[in-house]
DSSP file (Angstrom, degrees, kcal/mol; ACC not computed):
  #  RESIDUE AA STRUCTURE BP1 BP2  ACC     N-H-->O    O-->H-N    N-H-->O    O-->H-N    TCO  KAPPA ALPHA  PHI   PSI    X-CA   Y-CA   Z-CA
    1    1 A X              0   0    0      0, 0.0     4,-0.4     0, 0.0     3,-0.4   0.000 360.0 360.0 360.0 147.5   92.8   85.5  132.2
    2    2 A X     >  +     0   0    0      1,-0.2     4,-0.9     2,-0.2    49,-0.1   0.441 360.0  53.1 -83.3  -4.2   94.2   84.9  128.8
    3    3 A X  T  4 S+     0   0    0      2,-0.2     4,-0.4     1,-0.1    -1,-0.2   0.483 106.2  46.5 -92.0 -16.9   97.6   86.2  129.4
    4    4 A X  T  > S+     0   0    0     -3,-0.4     4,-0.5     3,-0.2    19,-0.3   0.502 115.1  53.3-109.4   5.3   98.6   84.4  132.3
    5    5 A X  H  > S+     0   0    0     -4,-0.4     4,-0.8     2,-0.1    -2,-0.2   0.837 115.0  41.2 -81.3 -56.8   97.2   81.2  130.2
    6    6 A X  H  X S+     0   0    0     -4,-0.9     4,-1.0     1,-0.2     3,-0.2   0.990 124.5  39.3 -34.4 -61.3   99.3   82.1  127.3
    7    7 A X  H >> S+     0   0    0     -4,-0.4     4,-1.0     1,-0.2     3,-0.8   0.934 100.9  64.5 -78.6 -27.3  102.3   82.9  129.7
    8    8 A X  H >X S+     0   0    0     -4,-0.5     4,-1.8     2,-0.3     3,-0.5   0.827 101.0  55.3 -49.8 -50.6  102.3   80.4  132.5
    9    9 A X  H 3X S+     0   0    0     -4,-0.8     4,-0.9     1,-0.3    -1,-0.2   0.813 105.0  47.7 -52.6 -45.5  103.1   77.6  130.2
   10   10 A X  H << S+     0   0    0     -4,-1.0     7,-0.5    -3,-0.8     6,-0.4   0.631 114.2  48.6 -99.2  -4.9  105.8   79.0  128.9
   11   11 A X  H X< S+     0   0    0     -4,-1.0     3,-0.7    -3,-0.5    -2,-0.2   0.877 113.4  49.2 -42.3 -68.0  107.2   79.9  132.6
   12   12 A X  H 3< S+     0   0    0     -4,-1.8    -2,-0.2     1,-0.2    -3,-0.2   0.462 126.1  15.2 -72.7 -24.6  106.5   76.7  133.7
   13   13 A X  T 3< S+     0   0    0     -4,-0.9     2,-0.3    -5,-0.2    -1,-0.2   0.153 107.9  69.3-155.0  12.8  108.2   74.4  130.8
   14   14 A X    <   -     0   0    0     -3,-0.7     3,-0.4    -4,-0.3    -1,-0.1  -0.980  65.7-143.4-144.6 166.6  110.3   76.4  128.8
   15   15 A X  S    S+     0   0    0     -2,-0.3    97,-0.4     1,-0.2     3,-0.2  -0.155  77.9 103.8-118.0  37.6  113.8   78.0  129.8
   16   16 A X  S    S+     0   0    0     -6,-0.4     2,-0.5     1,-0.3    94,-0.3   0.818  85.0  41.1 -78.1 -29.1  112.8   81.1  127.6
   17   17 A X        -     0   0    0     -7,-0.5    -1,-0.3    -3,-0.4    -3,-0.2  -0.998  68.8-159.5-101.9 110.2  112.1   82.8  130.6
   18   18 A X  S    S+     0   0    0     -2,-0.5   118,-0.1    -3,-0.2   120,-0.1   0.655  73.1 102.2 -54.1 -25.1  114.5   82.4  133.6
   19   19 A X        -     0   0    0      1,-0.1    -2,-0.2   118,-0.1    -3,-0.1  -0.225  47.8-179.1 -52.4 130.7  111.1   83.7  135.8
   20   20 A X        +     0   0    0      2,-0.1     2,-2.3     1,-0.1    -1,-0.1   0.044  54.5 107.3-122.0  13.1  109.3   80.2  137.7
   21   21 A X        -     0   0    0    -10,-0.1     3,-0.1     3,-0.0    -1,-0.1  -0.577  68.9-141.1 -96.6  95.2  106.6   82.6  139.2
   22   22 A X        -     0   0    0     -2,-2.3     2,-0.2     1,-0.1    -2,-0.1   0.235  18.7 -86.8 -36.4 172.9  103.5   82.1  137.4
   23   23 A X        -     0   0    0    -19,-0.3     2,-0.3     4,-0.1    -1,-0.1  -0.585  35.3-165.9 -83.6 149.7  100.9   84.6  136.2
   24   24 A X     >  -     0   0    0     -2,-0.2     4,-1.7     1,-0.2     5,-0.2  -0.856  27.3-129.8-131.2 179.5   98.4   85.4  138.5
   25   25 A X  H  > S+     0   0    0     -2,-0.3     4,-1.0     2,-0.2     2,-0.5   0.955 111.8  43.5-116.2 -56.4   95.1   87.3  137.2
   26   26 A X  H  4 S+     0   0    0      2,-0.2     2,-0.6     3,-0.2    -1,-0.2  -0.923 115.6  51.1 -48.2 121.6   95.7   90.2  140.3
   27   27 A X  H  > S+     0   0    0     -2,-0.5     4,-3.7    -3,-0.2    -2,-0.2  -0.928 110.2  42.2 168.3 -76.7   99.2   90.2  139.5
   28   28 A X  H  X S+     0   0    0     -4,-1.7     4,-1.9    -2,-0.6     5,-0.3   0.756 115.3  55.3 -54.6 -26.2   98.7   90.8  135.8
   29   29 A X  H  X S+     0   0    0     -4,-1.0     4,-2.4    -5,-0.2    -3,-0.2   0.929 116.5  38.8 -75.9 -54.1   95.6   93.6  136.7
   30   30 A X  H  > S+     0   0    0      1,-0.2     4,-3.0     2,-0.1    -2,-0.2   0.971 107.6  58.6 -87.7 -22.4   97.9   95.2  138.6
   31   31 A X  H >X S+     0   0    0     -4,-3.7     4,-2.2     2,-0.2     3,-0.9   0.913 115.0  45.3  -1.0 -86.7  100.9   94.5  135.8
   32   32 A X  H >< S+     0   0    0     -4,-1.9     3,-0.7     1,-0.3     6,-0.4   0.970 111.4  55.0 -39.8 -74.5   98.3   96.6  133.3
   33   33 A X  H 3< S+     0   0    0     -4,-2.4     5,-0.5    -5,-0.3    -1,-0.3   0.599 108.5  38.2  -8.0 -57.3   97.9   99.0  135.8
   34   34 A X  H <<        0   0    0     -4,-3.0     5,-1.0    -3,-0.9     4,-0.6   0.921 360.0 360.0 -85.2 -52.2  101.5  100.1  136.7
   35   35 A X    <<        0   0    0     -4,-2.2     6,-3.2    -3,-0.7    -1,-0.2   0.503 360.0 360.0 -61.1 360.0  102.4   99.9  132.6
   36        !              0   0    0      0, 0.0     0, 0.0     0, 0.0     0, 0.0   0.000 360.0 360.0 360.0 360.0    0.0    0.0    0.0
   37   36 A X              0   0    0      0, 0.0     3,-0.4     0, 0.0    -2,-0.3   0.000 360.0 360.0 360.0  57.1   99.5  102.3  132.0
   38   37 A X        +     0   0    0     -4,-0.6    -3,-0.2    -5,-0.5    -4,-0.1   0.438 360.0  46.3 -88.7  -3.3  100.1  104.5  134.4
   39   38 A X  S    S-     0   0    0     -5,-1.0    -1,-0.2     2,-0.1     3,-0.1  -0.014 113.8-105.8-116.6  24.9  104.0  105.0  132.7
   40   39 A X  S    S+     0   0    0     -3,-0.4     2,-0.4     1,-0.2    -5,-0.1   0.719  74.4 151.0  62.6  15.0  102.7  105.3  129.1
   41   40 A X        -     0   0    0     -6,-3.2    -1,-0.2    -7,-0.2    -2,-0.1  -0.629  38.2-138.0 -75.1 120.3  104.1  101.7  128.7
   42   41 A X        -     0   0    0     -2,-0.4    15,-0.9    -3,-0.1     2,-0.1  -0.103  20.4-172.1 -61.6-168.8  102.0   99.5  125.9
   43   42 A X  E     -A   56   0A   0     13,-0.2    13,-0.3    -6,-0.0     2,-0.2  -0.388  24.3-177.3-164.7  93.4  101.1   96.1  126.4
   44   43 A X  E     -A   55   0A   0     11,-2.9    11,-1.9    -2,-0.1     2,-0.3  -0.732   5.2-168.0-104.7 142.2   99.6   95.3  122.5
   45   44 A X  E     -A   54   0A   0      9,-0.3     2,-0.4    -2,-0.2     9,-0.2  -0.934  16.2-127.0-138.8-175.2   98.4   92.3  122.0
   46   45 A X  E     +A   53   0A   0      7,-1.4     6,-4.7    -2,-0.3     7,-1.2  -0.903  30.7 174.5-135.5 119.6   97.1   89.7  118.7
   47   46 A X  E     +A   51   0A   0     -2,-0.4     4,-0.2     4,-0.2    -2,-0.0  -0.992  27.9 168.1-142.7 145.0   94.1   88.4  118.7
   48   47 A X  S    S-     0   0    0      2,-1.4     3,-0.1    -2,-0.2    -1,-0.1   0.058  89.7 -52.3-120.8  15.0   91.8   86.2  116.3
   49   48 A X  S    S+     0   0    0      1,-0.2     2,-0.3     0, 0.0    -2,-0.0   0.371 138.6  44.8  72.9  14.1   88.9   84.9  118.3
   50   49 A X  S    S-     0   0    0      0, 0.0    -2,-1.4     0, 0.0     2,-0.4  -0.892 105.6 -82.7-178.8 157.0   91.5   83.6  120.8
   51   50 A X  E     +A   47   0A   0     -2,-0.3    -4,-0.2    -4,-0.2     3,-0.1  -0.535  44.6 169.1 -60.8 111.2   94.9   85.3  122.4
   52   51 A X  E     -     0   0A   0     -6,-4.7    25,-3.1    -2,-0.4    28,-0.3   0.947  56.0 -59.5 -69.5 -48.7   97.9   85.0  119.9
   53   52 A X  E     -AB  46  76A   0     -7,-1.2    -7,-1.4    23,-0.3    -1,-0.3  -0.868  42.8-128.8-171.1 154.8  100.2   87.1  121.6
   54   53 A X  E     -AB  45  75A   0     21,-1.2    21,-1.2    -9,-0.2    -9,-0.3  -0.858   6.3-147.4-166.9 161.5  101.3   90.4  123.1
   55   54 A X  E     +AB  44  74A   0    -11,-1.9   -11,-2.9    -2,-0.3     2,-0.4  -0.815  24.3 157.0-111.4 129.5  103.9   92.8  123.2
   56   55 A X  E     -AB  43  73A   0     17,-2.6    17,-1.3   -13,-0.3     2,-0.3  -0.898  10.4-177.5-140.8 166.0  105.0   95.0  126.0
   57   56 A X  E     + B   0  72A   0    -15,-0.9    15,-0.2    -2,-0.4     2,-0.2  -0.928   7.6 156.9 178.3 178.2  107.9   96.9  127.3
   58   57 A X  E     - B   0  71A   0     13,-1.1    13,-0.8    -2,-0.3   -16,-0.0  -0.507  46.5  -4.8-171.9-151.8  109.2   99.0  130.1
   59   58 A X  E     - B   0  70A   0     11,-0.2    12,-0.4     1,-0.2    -1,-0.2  -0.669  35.0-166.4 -66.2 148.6  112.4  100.4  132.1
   60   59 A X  S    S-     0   0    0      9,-0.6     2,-0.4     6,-0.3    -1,-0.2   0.419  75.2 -13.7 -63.9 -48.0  115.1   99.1  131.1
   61   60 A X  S    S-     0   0    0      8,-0.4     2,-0.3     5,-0.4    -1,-0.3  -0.993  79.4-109.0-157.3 157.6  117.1  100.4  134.2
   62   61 A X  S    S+     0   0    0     -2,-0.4     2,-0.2    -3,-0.1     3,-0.1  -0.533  75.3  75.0 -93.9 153.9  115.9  102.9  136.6
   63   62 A X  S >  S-     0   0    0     -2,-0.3     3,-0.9     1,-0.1    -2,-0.1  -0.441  86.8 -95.6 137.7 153.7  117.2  106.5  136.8
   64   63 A X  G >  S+     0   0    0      2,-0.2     3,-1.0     1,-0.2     4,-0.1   0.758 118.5  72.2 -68.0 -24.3  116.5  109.6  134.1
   65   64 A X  G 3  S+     0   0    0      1,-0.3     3,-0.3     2,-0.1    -1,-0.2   0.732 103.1  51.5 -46.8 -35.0  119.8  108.8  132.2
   66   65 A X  G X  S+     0   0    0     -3,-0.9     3,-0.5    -5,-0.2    -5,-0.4   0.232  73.1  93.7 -87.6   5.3  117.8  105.8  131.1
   67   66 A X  T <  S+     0   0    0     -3,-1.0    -1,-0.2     1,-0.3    -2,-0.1   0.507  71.4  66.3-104.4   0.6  114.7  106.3  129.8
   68   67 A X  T 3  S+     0   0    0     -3,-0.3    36,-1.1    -4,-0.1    35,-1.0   0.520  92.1  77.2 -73.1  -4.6  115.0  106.4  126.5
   69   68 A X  E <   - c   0 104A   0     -3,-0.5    -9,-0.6    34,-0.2    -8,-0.4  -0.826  62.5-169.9 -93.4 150.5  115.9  103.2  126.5
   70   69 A X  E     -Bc  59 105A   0     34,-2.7    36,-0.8    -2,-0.5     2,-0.5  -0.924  20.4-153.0-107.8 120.5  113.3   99.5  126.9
   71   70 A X  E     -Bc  58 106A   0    -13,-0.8   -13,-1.1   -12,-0.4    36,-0.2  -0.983  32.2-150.3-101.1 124.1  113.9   96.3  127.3
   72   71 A X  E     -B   57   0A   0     34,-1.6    36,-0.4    -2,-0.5     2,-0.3  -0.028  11.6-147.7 -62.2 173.2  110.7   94.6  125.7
   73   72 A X  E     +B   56   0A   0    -17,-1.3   -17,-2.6    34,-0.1     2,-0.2  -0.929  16.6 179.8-146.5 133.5  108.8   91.3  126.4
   74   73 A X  E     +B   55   0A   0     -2,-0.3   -19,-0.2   -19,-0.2     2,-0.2  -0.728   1.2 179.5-143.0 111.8  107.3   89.7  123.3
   75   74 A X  E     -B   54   0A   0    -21,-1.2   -21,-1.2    -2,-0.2     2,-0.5  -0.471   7.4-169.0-140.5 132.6  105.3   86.3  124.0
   76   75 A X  E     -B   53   0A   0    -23,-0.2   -23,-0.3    -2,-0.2     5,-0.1  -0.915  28.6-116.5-136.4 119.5  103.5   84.3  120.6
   77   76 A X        -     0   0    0    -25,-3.1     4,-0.3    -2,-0.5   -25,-0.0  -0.047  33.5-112.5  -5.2 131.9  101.0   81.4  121.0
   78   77 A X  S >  S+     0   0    0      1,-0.2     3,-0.6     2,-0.1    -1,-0.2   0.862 123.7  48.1 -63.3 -26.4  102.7   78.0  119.2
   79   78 A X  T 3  S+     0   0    0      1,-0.2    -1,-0.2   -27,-0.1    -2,-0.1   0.931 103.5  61.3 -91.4 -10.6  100.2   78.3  116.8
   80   79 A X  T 3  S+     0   0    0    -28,-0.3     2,-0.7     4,-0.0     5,-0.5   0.544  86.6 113.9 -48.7 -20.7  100.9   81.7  116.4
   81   80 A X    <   +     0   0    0     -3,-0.6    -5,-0.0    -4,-0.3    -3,-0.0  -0.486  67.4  11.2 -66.5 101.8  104.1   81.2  115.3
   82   81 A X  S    S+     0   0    0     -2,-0.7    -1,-0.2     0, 0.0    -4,-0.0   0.871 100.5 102.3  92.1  52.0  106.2   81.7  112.1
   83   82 A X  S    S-     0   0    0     -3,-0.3    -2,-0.1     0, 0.0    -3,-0.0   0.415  99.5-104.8-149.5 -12.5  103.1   83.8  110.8
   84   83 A X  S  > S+     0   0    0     -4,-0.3     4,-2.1     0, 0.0    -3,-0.1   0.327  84.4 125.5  91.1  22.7  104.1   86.6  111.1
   85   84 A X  H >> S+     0   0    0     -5,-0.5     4,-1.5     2,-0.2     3,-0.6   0.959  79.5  51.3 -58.8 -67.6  102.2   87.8  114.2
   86   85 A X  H 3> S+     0   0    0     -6,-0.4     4,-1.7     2,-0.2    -1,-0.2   0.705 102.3  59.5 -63.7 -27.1  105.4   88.8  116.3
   87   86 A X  H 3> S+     0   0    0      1,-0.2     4,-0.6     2,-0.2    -2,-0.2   0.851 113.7  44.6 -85.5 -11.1  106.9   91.1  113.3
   88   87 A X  H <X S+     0   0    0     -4,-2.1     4,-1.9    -3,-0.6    -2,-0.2   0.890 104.6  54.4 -70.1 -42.6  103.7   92.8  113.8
   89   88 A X  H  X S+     0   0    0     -4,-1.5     4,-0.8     2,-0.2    -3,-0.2   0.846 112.0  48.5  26.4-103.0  103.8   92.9  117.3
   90   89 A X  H  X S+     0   0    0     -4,-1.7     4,-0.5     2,-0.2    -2,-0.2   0.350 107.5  60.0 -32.5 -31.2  107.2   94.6  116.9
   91   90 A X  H >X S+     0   0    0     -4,-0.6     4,-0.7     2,-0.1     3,-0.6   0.949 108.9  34.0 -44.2 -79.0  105.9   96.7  114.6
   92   91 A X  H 3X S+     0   0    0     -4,-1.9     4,-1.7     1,-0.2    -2,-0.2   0.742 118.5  56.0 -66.4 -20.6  103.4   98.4  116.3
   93   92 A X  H 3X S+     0   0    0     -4,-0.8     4,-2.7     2,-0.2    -1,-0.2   0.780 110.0  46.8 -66.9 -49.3  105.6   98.1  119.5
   94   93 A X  H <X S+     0   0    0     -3,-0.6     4,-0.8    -4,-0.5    -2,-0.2   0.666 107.6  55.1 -82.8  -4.4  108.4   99.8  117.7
   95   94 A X  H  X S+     0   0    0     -4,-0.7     4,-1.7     2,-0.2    -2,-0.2   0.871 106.3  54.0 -83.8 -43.3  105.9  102.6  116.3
   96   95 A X  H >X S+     0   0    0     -4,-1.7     3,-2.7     2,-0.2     4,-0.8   0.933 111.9  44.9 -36.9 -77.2  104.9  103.3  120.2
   97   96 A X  H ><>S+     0   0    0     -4,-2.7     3,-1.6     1,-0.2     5,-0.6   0.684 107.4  58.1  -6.7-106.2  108.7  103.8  121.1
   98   97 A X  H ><5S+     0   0    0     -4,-0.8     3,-1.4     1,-0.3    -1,-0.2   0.324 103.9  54.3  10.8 -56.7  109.3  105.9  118.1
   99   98 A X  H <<5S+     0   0    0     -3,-2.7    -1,-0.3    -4,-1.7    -2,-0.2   0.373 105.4  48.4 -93.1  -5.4  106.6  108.2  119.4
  100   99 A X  T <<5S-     0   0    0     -3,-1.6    -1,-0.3    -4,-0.8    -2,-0.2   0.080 117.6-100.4-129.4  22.0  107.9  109.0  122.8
  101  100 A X  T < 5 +     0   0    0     -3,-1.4    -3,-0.2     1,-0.2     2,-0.2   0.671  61.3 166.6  94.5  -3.4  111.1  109.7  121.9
  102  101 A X      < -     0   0    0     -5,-0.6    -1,-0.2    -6,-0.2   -33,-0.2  -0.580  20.5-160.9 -82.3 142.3  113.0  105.8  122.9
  103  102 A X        +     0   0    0    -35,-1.0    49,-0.6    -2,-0.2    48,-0.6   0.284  69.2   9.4 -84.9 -15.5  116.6  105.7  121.3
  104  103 A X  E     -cD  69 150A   0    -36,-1.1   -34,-2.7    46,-0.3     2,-0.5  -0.932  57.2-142.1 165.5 147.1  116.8  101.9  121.6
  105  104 A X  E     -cD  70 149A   0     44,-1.2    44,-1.3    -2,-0.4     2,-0.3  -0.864  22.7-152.7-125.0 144.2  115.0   98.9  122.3
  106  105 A X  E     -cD  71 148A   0    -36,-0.8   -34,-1.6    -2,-0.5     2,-0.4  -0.874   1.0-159.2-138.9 143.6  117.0   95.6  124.6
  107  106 A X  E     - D   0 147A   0     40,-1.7     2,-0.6    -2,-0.3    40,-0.5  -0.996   6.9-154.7-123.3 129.7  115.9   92.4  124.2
  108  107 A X  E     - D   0 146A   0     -2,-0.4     2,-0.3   -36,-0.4    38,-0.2  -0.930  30.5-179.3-111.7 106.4  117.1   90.2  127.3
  109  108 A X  E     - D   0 145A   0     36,-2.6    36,-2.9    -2,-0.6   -92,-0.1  -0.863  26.3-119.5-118.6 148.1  117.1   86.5  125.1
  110  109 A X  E     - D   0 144A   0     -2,-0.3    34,-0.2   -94,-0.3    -1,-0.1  -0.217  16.5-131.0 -57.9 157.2  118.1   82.9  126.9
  111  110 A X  S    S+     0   0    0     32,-1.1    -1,-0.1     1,-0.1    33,-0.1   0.697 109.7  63.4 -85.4 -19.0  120.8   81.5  125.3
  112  111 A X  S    S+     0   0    0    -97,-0.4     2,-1.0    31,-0.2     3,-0.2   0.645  85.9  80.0 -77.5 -11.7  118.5   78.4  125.2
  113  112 A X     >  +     0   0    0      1,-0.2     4,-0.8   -98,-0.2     3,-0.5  -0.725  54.9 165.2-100.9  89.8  116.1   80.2  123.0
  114  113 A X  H  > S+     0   0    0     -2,-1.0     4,-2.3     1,-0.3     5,-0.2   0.869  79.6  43.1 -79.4 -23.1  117.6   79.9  119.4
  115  114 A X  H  4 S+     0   0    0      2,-0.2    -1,-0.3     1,-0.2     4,-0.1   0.474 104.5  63.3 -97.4   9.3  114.8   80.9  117.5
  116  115 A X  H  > S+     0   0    0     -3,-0.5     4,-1.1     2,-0.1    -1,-0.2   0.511 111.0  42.3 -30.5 -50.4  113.9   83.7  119.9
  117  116 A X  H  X S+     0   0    0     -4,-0.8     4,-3.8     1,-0.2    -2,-0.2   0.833 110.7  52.7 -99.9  -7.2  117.2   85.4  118.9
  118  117 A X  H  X S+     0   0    0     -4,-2.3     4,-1.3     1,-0.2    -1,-0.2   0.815 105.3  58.8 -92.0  -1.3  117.1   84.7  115.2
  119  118 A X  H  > S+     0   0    0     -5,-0.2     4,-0.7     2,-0.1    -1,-0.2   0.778 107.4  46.0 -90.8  -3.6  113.9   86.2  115.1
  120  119 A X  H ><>S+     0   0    0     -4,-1.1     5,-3.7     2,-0.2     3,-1.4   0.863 103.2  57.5 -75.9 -34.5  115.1   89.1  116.3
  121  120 A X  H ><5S+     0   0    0     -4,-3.8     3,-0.7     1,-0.3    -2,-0.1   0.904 104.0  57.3 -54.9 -24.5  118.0   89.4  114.3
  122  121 A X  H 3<5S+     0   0    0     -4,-1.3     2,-0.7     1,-0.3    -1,-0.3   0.704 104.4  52.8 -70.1 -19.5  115.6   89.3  111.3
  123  122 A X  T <<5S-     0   0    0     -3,-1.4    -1,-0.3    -4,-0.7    -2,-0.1  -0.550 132.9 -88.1-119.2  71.0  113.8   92.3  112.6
  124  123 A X  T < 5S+     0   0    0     -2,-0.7     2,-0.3    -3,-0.7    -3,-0.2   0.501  77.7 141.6  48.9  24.6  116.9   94.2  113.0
  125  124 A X      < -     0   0    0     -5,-3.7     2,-0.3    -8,-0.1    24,-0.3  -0.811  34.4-153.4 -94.7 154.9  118.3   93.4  116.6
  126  125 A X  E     -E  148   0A   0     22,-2.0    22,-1.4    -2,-0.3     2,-0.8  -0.800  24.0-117.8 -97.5 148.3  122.3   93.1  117.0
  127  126 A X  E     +     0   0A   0     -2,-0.3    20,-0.2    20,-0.3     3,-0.1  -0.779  34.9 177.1 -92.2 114.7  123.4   91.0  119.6
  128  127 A X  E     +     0   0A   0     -2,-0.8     2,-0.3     1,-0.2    -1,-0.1   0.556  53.6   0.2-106.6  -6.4  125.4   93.2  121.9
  129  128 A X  E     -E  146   0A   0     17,-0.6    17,-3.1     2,-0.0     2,-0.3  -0.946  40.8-146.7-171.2 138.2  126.4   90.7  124.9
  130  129 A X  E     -E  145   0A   0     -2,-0.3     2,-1.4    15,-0.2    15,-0.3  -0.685  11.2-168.3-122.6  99.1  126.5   87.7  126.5
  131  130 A X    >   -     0   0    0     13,-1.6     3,-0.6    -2,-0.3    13,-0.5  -0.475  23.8-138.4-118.5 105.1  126.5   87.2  130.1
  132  131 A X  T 3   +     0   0    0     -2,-1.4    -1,-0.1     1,-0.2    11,-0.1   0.383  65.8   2.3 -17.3 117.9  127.2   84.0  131.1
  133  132 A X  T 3  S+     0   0    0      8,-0.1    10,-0.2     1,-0.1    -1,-0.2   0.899  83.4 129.8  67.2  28.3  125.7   81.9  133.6
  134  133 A X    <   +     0   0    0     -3,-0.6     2,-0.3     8,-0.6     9,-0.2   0.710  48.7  55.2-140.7  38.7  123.1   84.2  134.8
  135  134 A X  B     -F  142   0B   0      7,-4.3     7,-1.5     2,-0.0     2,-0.2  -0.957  61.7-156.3-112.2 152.2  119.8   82.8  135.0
  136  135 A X        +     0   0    0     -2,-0.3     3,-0.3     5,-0.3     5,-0.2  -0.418  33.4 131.4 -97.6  60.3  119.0   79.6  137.0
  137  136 A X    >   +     0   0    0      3,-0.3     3,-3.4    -2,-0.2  -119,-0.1  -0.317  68.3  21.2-115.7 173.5  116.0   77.5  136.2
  138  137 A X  T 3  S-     0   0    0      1,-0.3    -1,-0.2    -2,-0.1     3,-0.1   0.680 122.5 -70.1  25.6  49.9  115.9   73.9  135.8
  139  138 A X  T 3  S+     0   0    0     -3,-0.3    -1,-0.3     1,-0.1     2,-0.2   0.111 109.4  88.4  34.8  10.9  119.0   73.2  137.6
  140  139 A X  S <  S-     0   0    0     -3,-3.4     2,-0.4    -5,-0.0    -3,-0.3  -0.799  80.2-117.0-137.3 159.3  121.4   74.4  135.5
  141  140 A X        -     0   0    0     -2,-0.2     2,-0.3    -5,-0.2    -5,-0.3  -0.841  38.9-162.8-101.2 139.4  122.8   77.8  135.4
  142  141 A X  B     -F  135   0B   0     -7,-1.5    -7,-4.3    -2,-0.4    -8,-0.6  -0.884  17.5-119.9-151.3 141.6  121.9   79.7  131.4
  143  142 A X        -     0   0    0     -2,-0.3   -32,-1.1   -10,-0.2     2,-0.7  -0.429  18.9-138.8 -87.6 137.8  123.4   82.7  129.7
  144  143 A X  E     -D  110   0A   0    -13,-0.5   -13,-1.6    -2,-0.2     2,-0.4  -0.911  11.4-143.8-111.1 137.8  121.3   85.7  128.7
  145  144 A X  E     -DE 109 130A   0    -36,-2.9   -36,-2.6    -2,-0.7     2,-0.3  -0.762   8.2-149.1 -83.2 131.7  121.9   87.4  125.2
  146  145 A X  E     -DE 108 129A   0    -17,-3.1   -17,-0.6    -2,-0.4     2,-0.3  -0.711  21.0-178.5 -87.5 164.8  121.5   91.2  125.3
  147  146 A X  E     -D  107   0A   0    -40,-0.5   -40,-1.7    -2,-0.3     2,-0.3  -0.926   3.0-170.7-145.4 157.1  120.1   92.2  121.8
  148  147 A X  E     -DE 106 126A   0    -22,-1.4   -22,-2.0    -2,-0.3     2,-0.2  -0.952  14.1-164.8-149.8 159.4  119.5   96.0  120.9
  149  148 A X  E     -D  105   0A   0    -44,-1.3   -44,-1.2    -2,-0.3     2,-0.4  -0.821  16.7-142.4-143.0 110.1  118.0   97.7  118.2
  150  149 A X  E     +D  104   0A   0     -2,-0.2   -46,-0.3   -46,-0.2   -47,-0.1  -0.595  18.7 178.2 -60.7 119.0  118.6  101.4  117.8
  151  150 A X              0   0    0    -48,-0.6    -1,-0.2    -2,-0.4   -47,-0.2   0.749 360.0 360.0-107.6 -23.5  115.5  103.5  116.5
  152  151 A X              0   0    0    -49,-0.6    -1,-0.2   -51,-0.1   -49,-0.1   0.638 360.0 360.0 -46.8 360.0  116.8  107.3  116.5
């Protein structure tokens, strides 16, 4: 499957994700499944090959929460710096918008600098930082919260 080739890699070798559990191709069927059976997208960019895709989903469980998301948005390298992800994010943020979500979370490594300054160009603030609390590659890494309000 072309999502868990896209995503595995970047599991696997990059500390943008704190996750080490690879994609699996049942795992990602049933992934689709669950997202759209909750009216959750999963958009993705394509050219004759996978760029990208965009997704998003609870942010924390309970009814107090559900206008709020925390997204996942995943780009090719060559996809990159092309503008592929503000589109993405577009259409991602139109979805929201149409069901009513107040605010959109971005969960970013602290390793990942260009991860959070492309959000900050597409309007996220960075709301938190909480230190030390992913673990991959032996070392312990800070996650940036980022938020963007849509109301």
């Amino acid at each position: 499957m072309a999502i868990a080739a896209l995503w595995n890699p970047i599991i696997r070798d990059t500390a943008i994700t704190f996750t080490t559990d690879e994609k699996s191709a049942e795992g990602l069927a049933a992934t689709l499944a669950e997202k759209a059976g909750a009216d959750f997208p999963f958009l993705i960019a394509e050219a004759g090959e996978l760029l990208g895709f965009a997704t998003y989903g609870s942010f924390r469980n309970g009814p107090g929460y559900r206008r709020t998301v925390e997204h996942t948005i995943i780009l090719a390298p060559q996809a990159r710096g092309r503008g592929i992800g503000r589109a993405l994010m577009a259409a991602l943020e139109e979805h929201a918008r149409a069901r009513s979500i107040h605010s959109l979370i971005a969960g970013v490594s602290g390793e990942n600098p260009s991860g959070r300054a492309f959000h900050a160009a597409i309007g996220f603030a960075e709301i938190a930082v909480l230190p030390e609390v992913g673990f991959k590659f032996g070392r312990w890494m800070d996650l940036v919260l980022m938020q963007k309000r849509l109301g």
